[in-house]
C-alpha positions in Angstrom: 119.4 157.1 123.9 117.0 154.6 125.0 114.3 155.0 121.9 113.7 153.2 118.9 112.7 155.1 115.1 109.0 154.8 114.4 109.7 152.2 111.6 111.4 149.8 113.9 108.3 149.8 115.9 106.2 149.4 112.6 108.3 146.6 112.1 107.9 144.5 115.5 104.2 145.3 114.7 103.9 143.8 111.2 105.7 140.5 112.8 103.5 140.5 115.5 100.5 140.6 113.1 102.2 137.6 110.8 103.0 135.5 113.6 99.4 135.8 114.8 98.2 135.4 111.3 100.2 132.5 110.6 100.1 130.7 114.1 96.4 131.0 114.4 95.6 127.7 112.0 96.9 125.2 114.3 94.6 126.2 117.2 92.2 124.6 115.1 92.7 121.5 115.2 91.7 118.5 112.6 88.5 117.3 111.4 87.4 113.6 110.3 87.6 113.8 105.8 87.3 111.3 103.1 90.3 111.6 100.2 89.4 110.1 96.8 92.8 109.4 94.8 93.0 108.0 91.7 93.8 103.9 92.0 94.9 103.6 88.2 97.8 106.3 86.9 95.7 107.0 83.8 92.7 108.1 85.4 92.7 111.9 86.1 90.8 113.4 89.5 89.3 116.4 88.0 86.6 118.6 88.7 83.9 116.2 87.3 84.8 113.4 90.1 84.2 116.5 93.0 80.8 116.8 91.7 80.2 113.0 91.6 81.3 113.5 95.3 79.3 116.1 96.1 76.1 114.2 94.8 77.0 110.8 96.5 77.7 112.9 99.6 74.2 114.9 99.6 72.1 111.5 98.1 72.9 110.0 102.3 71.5 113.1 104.0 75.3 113.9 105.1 76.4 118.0 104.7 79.8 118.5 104.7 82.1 121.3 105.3 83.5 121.6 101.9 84.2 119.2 99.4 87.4 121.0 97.7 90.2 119.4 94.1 93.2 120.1 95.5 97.1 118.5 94.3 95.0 116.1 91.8 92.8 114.5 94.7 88.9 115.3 96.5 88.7 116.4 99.8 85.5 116.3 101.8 85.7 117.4 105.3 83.2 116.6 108.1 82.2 117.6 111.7 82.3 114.4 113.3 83.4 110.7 112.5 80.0 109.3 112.3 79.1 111.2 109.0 82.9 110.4 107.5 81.8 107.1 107.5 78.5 107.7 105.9 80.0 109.3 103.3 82.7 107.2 102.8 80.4 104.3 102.1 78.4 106.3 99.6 81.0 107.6 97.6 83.1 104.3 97.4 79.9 103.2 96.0 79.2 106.2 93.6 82.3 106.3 92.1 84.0 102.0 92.2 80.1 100.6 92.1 80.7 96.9 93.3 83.8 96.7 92.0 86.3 95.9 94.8 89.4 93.7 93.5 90.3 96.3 90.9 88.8 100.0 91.7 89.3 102.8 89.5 89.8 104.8 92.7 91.1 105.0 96.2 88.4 106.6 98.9 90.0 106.4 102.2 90.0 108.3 106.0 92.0 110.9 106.4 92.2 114.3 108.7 92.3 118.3 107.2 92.8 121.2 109.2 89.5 123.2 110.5 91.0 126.3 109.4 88.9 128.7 108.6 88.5 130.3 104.7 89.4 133.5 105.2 92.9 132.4 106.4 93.4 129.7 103.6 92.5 132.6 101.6 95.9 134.0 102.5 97.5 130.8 102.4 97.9 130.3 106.4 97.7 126.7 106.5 99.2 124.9 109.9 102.4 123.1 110.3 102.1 118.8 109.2 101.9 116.6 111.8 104.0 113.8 112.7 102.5 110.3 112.7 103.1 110.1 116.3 100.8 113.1 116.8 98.1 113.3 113.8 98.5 109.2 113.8 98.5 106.9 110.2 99.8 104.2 109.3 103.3 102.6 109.1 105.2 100.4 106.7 108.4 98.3 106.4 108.6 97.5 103.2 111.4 94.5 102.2 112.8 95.5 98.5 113.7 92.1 97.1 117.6 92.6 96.3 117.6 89.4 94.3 115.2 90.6 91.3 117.3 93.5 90.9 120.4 91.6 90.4 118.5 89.3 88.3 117.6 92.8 86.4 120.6 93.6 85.9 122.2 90.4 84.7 119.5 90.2 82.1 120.4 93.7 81.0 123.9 93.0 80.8 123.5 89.8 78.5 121.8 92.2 76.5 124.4 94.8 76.2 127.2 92.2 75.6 125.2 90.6 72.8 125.0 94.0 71.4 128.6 94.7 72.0 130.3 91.2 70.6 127.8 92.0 67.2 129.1 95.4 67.0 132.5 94.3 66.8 132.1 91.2 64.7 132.6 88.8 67.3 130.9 85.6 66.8 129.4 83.6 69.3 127.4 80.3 70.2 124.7 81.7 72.7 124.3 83.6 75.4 122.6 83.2 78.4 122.2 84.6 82.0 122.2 81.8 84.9 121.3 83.1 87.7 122.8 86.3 88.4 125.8 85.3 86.1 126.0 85.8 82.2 127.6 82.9 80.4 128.9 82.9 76.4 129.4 80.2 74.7 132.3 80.5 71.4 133.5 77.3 69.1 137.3 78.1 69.2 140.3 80.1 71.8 140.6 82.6 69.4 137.1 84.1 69.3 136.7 83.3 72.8 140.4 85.2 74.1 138.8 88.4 71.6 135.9 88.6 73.4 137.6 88.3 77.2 139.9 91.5 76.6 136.5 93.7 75.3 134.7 92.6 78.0 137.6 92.7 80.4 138.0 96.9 78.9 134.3 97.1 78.4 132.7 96.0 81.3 134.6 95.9 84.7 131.3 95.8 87.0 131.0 91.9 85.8 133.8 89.3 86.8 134.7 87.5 84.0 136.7 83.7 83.6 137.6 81.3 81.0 135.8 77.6 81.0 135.2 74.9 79.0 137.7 73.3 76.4 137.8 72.2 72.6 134.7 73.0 71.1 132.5 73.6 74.1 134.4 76.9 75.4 132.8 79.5 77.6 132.9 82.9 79.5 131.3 83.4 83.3 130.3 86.6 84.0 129.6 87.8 87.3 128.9 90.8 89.2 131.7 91.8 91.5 130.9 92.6 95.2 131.6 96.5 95.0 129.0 96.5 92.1 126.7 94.5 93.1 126.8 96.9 96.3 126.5 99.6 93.4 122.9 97.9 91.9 121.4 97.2 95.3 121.9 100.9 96.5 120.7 102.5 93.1 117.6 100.1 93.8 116.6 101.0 97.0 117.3 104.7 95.8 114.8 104.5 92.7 112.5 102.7 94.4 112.4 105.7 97.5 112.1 108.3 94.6 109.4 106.4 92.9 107.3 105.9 96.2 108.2 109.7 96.6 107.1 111.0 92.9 103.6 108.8 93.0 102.5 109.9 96.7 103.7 113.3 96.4 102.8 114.6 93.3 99.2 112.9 92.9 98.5 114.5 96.1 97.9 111.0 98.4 99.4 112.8 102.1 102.3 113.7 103.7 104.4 111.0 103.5 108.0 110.4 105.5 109.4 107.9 103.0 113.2 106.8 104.5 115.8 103.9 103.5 116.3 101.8 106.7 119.3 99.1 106.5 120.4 97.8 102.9 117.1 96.7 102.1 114.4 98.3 103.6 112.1 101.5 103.5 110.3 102.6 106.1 107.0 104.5 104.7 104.8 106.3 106.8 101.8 108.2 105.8 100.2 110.6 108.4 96.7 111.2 108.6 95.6 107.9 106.9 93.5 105.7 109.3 92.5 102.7 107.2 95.4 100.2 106.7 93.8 98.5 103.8 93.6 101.4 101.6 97.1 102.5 102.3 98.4 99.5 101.0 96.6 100.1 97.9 98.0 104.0 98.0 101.4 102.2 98.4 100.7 99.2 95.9 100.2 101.8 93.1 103.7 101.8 92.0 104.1 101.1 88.2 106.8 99.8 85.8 107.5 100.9 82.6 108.4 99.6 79.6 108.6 101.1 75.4 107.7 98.4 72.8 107.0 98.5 69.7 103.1 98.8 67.6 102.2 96.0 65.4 100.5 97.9 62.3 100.4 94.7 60.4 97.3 93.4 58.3 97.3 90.6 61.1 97.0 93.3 63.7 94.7 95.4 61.8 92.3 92.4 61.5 93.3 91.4 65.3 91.8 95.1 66.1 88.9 94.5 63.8 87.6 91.5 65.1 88.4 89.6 62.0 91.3 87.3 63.3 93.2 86.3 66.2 95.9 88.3 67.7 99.5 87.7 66.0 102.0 85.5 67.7 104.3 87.5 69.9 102.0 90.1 70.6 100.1 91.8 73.1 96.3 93.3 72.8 96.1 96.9 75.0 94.0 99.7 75.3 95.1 103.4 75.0 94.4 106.3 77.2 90.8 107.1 75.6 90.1 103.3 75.5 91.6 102.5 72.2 93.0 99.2 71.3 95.9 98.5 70.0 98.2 95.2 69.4 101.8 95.8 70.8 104.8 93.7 70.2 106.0 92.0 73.6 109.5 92.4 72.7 110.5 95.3 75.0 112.6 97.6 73.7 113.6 100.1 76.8 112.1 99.3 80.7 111.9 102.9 83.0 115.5 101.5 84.0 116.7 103.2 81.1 114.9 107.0 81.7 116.3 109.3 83.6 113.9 111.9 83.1 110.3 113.2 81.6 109.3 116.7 81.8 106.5 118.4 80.0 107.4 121.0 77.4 107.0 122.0 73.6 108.4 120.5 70.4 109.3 123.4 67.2 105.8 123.2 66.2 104.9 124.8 69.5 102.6 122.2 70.1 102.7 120.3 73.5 105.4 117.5 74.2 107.0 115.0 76.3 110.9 115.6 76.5 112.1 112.4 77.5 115.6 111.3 78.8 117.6 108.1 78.8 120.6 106.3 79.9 123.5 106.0 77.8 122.4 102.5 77.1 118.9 103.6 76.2 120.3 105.9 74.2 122.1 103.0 72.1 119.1 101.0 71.5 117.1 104.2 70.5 119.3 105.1 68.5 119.2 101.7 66.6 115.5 100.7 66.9 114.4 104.6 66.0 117.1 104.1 62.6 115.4 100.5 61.6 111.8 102.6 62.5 111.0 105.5 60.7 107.2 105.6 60.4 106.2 103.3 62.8 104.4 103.7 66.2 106.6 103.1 69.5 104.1 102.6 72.9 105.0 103.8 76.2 103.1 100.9 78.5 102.4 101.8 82.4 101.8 97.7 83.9 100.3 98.4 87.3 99.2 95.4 89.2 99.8 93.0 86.6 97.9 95.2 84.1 99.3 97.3 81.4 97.8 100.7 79.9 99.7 102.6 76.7 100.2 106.2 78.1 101.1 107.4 74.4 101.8 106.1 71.0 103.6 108.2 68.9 105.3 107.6 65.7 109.0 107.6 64.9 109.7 111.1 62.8 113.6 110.1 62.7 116.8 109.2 64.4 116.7 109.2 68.3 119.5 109.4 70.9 119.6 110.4 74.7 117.1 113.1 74.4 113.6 113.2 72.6 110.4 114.5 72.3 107.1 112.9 72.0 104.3 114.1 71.0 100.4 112.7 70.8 99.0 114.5 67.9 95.9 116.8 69.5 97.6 116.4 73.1 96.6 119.5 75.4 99.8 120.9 77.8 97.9 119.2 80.4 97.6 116.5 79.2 101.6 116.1 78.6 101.8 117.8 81.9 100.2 114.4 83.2 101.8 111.9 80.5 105.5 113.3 82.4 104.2 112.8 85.7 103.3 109.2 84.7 106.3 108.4 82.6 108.8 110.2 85.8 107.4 108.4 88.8 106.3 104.7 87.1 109.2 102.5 87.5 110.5 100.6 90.6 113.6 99.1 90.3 112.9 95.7 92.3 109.4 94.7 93.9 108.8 95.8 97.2 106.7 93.9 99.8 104.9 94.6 103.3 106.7 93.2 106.2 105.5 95.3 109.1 102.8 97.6 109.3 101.4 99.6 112.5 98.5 101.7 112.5 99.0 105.2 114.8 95.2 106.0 115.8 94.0 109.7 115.9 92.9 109.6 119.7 96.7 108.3 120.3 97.8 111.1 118.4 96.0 113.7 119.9 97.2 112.7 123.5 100.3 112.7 122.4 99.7 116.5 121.0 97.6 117.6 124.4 100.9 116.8 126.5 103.3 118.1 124.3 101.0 121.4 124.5 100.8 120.5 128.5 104.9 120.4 128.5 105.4 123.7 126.3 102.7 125.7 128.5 103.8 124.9 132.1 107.8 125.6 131.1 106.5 129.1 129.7 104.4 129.5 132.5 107.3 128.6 134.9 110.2 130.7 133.6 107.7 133.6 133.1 107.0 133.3 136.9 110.9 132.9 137.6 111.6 136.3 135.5 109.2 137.9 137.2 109.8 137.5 140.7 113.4 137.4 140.2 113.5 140.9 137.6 110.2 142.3 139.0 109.3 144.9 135.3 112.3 143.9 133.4 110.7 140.1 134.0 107.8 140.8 132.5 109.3 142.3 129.9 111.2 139.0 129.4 108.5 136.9 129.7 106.7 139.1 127.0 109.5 138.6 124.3 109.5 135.1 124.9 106.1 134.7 124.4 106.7 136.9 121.1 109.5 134.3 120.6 107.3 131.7 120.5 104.6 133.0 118.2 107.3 133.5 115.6 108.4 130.4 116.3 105.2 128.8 115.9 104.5 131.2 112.5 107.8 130.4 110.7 107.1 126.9 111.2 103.9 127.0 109.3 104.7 128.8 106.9 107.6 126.8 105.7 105.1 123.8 106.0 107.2 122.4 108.6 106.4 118.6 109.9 106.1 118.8 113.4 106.5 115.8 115.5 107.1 114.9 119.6 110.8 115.5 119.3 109.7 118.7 117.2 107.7 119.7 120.6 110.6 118.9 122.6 112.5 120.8 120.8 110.4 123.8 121.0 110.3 123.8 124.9 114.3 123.5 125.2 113.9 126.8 122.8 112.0 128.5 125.4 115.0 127.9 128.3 117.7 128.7 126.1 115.8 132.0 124.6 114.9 133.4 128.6 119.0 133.0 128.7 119.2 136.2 126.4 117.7 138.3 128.7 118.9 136.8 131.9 122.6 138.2 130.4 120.6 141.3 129.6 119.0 141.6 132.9 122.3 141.3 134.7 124.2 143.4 132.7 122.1 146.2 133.8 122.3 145.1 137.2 126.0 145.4 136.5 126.0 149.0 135.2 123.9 150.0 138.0 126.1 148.7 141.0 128.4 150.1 139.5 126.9 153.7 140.1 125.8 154.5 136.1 122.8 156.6 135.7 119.5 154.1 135.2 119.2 155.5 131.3 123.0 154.9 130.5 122.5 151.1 132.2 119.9 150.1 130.1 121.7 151.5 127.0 125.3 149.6 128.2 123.0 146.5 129.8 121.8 145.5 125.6 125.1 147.1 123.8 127.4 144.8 126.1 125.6 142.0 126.1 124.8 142.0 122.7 128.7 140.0 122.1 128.1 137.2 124.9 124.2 136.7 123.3 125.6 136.6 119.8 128.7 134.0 120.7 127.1 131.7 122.4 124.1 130.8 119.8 126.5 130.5 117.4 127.8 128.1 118.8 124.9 126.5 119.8 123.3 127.4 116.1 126.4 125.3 114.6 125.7 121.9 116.7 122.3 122.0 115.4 123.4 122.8 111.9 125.2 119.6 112.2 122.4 117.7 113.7 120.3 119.0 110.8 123.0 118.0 108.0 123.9 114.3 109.6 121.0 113.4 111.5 117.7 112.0 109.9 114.5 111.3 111.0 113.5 112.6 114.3 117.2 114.1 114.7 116.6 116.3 111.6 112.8 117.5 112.6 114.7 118.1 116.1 117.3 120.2 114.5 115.1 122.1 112.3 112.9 123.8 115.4 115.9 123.9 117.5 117.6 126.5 114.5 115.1 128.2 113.4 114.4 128.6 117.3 117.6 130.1 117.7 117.5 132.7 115.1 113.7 133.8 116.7 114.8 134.0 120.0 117.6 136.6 118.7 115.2 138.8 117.6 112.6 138.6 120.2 115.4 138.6 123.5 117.3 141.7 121.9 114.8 143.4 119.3 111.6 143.0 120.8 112.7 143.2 124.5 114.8 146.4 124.3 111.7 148.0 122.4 109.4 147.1 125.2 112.2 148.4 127.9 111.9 151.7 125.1 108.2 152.2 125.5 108.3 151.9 129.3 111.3 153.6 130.3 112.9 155.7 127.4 110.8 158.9 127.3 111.8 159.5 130.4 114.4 161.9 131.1 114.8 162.1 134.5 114.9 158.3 135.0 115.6 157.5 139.0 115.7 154.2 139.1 114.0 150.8 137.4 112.2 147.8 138.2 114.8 145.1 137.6 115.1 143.5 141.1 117.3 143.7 143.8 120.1 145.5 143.0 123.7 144.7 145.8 126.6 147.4 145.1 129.3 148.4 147.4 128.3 151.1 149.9 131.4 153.2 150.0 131.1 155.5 153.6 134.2 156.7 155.8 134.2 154.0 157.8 134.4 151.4 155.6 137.7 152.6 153.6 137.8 149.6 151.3 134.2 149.9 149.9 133.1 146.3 150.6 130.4 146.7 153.3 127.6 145.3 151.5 124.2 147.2 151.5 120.6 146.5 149.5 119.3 148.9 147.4 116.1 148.0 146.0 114.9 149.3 142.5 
């Protein structure tokens, strides 16, 4: 009645061993490193610029822990702050020389776990931590709504030019004032044409009539619900450009949220030195395709034989390259949607690029008028533009395309998509606030939220087992086990943890112990009510398995709805609270009842059990109602 199979045993075993596994790498703690990025998105971190590390690193006497490439940055982790420094210096040195205005790459402070190898090994790595307990820094960053209106009336006076000329319309001139696009036409006629296909074509703009005889006009303007439209898909590129550049060329952990119409709040754990966060954050790139001057001029530009032809541009390529570049531009990274590595019918590595449908419209009539000819993709980062690729036009293009780069490796298009997908902000960004979280700050704030978590296990353990005497311990057991699991399925999901994270973990702990306190008493129940103690224990889980199961439902569904319209420190609330929820299931019904197995259910002539004090009715011949109360201690 009262035993489990041998596999669920093996089972509760094998958890046991992950949770200890998996929880064991945030015992550990964090050690003082040095991360060296890349400051310019053509420059690759690869396993030469370790080695340069290494040598800088061992050239000042300093020995570090390791010096590991990992997600396209060097690590170098140290025992104490003192040598971080040292090594900082030297390999800022090593690597940038004197060259501070413009380096070719970031080395700044930062914290790694202590973990051991052998449990990276099998990829036990401890939960992130919150700024407010690893410390970092902490941005408000204003995103200037005017330049992306501005943006956006200079792309529509381009799409209406192209509109009136595909449909014969003639006009004097048009130009944008302001955030307005005016058109100028010589006669009512021309001018009434144009207002219904603009009117049909394009209802985000506003438009009137002005002007009279032969100095006639059209206003455009952006209506209020679209220029609501332009500011919000601003802010949002501009969050999932900050996102693609931190994230994917492996800078931290960031928390990158919209606050207000206007603002993002970026917050980068770990990071201690302001000034090279700003440059981490600064590395945000636009993007723009124009088209290669292969004329004699150009060719005599790139020779060194004559100056460089009006209207264009002298760059350099990827491997150093020059090349003269038309500053027309034909497309911005407005226009693409998307860039993914892949490979063209030649199976030879690719680019697949893809545009809006107005990009697709100009491709499709600059590729026509440019069969032959050389297109660059230009990266402009802090005023300074680099041509990612070059490629030459084979034919027509539309909303999808390839490009290739001639001997270009996968990895290499692997890095040209990265690039290409995160290099475009909608509107310039600037610093308006900025806080720096210190680690010694952090760390308090992590010793009390231990301190918290400890002494409200410690107390309900006590609680349970004064008040339940075995069936406490056994309690206080599972909850522990609860908390492990806890604790494991949080790092393993990679789980930012944070203070209201912690909090979060120690209202777990008092709503888990309530499990078993229904438990508990509904084998107190069975027995006062004169069951044999096997039976009890067998009704006491069974019966109380309905009660446990309705109420974290319910309590499971307000935190699935803090977790789906909360954000922030809600969200990383709601997550532990959950996943909390579903462990304590397991450890207050699963793990309990098998410990209450081992003890008690290879016993067959079970007299009583250790679960307190148990009051029933004493039912003797005097007392013909049964409701003289009597102890009976078990």
């Amino acid at each position: 009645m009262n035993r489990y199979p041998l596999w669920k045993y093996a089972l509760l075993v094998v958890a046991l061993l992950v949770g200890l596994i998996y929880t064991l790498p945030n015992l550990f703690g964090e050690a003082p490193a040095v991360q060296v990025s890349s400051a310019k998105v053509t420059v690759k971190v690869d396993d030469a610029i370790r080695q340069r590390v290494e040598q800088a690193i061992q050239q000042v006497g300093v020995t570090p822990d390791f010096v590991h490439l990992e997600a396209g940055s060097v690590r170098a982790r140290f025992h104490d702050t003192d040598a971080q420094i040292k090594a900082k210096d030297a390999i800022a040195k090593a690597l940038n020389g004197n060259e501070t205005s413009d380096p070719t790459f970031i080395v700044a402070l930062n914290l790694v776990s202590r973990s051991p190898d052998w449990l990276t090994a099998l990829h036990a790595f401890p939960m992130y931590l919150g700024l407010d307990l690893r410390g970092g820094v902490h941005f408000l960053m204003q995103v200037d709504m005017k330049a992306a209106l501005t943006k956006k009336a200079e792309s529509m006076a381009s799409d209406v030019r192209t509109m009136l000329r595909d449909k014969n319309i003639r006009h004097a001139g048009i130009t944008r004032e302001g955030n307005d696009v005016a058109i100028n036409f010589r006669d009512e006629a021309t001018r009434t044409q144009a207002l219904n296909l603009l009117r049909e074509q394009v209802p985000d703009f506003a438009w009137t009539a002005t002007g009279a005889g032969t100095e006639l006009r059209l206003s455009g303007s952006l209506t209020p619900k679209a220029e609501i439209a332009v500011q919000d898909a601003a802010i949002k590129q501009n969050i999932t450009t900050l996102h693609n550049r931190v994230n994917e060329l492996g800078v931290a952990e960031p928390v990158i949220l919209q606050q207000g119409r206007d603002r993002v709040v970026v917050q980068l754990p770990g990071v201690q030195d302001t000034a090279k966060a700003k440059d981490i954050i600064g590395r945000t790139a636009t993007l723009e395709l124009r088209m290669v001057d292969d004329s004699a001029e150009a060719q005599a530009a790139l020779a060194g034989t004559g100056p460089v032809p009006f209207g264009t541009e002298r760059f350099t390529e990827r491997d150093g390259a020059p090349i003269i570049v038309k500053r027309q531009v034909v497309l911005t990274g407005d226009n693409l949607n998307d860039a993914q590595p892949g490979f063209d019918e030649n199976h030879q590595p690719s680019v697949n690029l893809k545009v809006d449908a107005k990009g697709a419209r100009i491709m499709k009539d600059v590729s026509r008028e440019s069969i032959g000819k050389r297109m660059a993709i230009i990266l402009f980062e802090k005023g300074k533009g680099q041509v990612v690729t070059a490629p030459v036009i084979r034919g027509e293009l539309g909303n999808s395309f390839s490009i290739t780069g001639g001997n270009m490796s996968a990895q290499e298009a692997s890095d040209s998509a990265l690039l290409l997908r995160a290099g475009s902000l909608a509107a310039p960004m600037e610093i308006i606030e900025e806080r720096t979280i210190g680690p010694s700050l952090g760390k308090d704030n992590i010793d009390k939220g231990i301190a918290s978590v400890t002494w409200g296990f410690v107390a309900v353990a006590i609680f349970m087992c004064l008040y339940y005497m075995m069936f406490g311990v056994f309690s206080a057991v599972a909850l522990g086990f609860n908390l492990l699991l806890l604790l494991a399925v949080l790092s393993m999901l990679q789980a930012t943890l944070s203070l209201p994270g912690i909090a979060a973990i120690a209202l777990v702990l008092g709503m888990a112990i309530d499990a078993n306190v229904l438990i508990n008493e509904r084998v107190r129940e069975e027995l006062r009510a004169g069951m044999a103690p096997q039976q009890a224990i067998h009704a006491g889980y069974e019966r109380a398995w309905a009660t446990i199961l309705d109420s974290n439902v319910t309590t499971l569904i307000a935190g699935l709805a803090l977790l789906a319209f909360g954000s922030g420190p809600i969200k990383g609330f709601a997550v532990v609270h959950c996943l909390g929820i579903i462990t304590s299931m397991i450890s207050s019904v699963m793990f309990s009842r098998a410990l209450v197995n081992l003890w008690y259910g290879r016993r067959k002539r079970l007299k009583s059990v250790s679960i307190g004090t148990v009051w029933k009715p004493d039912a003797t011949p005097g007392t013909p109602d049964g409701d003289a109360p009597a102890a009976e201690a078990r």
